[in-house]
C-alpha positions as CSV (number, residue, x, y, z in Angstrom):
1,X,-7.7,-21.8,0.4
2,X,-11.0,-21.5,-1.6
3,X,-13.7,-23.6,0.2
4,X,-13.9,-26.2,-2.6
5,X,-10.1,-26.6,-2.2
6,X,-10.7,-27.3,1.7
7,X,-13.8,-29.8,1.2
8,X,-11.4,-32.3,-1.7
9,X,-8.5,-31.5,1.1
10,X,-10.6,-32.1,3.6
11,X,-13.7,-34.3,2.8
12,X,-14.8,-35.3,6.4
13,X,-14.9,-32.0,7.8
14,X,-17.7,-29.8,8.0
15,X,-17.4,-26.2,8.4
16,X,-19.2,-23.2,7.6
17,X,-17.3,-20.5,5.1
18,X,-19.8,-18.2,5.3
19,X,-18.8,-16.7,8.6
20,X,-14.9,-17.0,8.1
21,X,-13.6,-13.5,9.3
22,X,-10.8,-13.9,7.3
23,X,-12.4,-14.4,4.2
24,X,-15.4,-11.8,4.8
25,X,-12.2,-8.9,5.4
26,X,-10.5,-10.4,2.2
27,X,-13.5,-9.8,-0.1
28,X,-13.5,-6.0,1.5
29,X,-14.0,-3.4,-1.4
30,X,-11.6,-0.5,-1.0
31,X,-13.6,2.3,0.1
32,X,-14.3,4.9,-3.0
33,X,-13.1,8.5,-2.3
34,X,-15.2,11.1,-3.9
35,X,-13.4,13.1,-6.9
36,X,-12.6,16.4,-6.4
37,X,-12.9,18.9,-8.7
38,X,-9.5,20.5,-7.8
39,X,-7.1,21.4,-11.2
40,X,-3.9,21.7,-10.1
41,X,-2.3,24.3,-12.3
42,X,1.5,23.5,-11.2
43,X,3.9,20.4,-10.4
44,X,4.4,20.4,-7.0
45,X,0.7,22.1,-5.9
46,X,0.3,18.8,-4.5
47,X,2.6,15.7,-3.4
48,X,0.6,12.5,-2.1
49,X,2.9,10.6,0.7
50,X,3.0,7.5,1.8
51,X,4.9,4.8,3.8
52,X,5.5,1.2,3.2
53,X,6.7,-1.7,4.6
54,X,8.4,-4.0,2.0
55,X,7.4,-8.4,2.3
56,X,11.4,-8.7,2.0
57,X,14.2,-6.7,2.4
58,X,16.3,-5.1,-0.3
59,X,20.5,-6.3,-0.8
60,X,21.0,-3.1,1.2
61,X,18.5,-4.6,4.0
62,X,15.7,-1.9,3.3
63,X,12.4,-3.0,4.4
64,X,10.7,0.0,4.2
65,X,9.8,2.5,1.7
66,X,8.1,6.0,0.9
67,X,6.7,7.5,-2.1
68,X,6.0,11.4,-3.1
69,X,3.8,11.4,-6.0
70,X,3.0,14.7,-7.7
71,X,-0.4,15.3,-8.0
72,X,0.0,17.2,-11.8
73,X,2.4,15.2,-13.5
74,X,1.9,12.4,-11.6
75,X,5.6,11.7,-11.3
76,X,6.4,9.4,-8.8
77,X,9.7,9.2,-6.4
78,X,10.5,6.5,-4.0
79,X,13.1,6.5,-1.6
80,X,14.2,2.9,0.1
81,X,14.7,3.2,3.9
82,X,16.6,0.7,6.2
83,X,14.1,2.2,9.2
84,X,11.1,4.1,9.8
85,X,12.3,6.9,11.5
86,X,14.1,8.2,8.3
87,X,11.2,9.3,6.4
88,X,11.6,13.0,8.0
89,X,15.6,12.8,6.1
90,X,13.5,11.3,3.1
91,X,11.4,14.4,3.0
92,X,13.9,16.8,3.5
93,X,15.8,15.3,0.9
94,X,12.6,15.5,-1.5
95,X,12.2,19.2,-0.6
96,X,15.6,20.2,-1.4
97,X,14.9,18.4,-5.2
């Protein structure tokens, strides 16, 4: 909770927010990638992957995910997986598309 939250919650304890770990890494910036120059003259020159874990699991008890995103049109794909070890299937799968 915010730190005004904790001291009406909490009026006769003192602490010190300004050295909370927890909310120093929460107020992290995302680190800023340079752009590149790069035109991408075709769909498919370039496909951004990535894997996620879902906070709750699908009806068909996925909890993870993966996404191919095309770097030209921006079209994105995602592919529900029940494990991990079936993102090399969800790739193969996205090749053969």
């Amino acid at each position: 909770p915010h730190s005004r939250a904790l001291k009406l919650m909490l009026p006769n304890i003192s602490f010190d927010n300004d050295k909370c770990e927890s909310c120093i890494l929460g107020k992290h910036c995302k680190t800023v990638f340079p752009s590149s120059s790069t035109v991408y003259e075709k769909c498919f020159d370039l496909i951004h992957s990535d894997v996620w874990t879902s906070p709750c699991l699908s009806r068909e008890n996925h909890k993870y995910f993966v996404t191919f995103i095309d770097e030209k049109s921006k079209y994105t794909w995602l592919t529900l997986l029940p494990s991990k070890d079936r993102v090399l299937e969800a790739f193969i799968n996205f090749q053969s598309y």
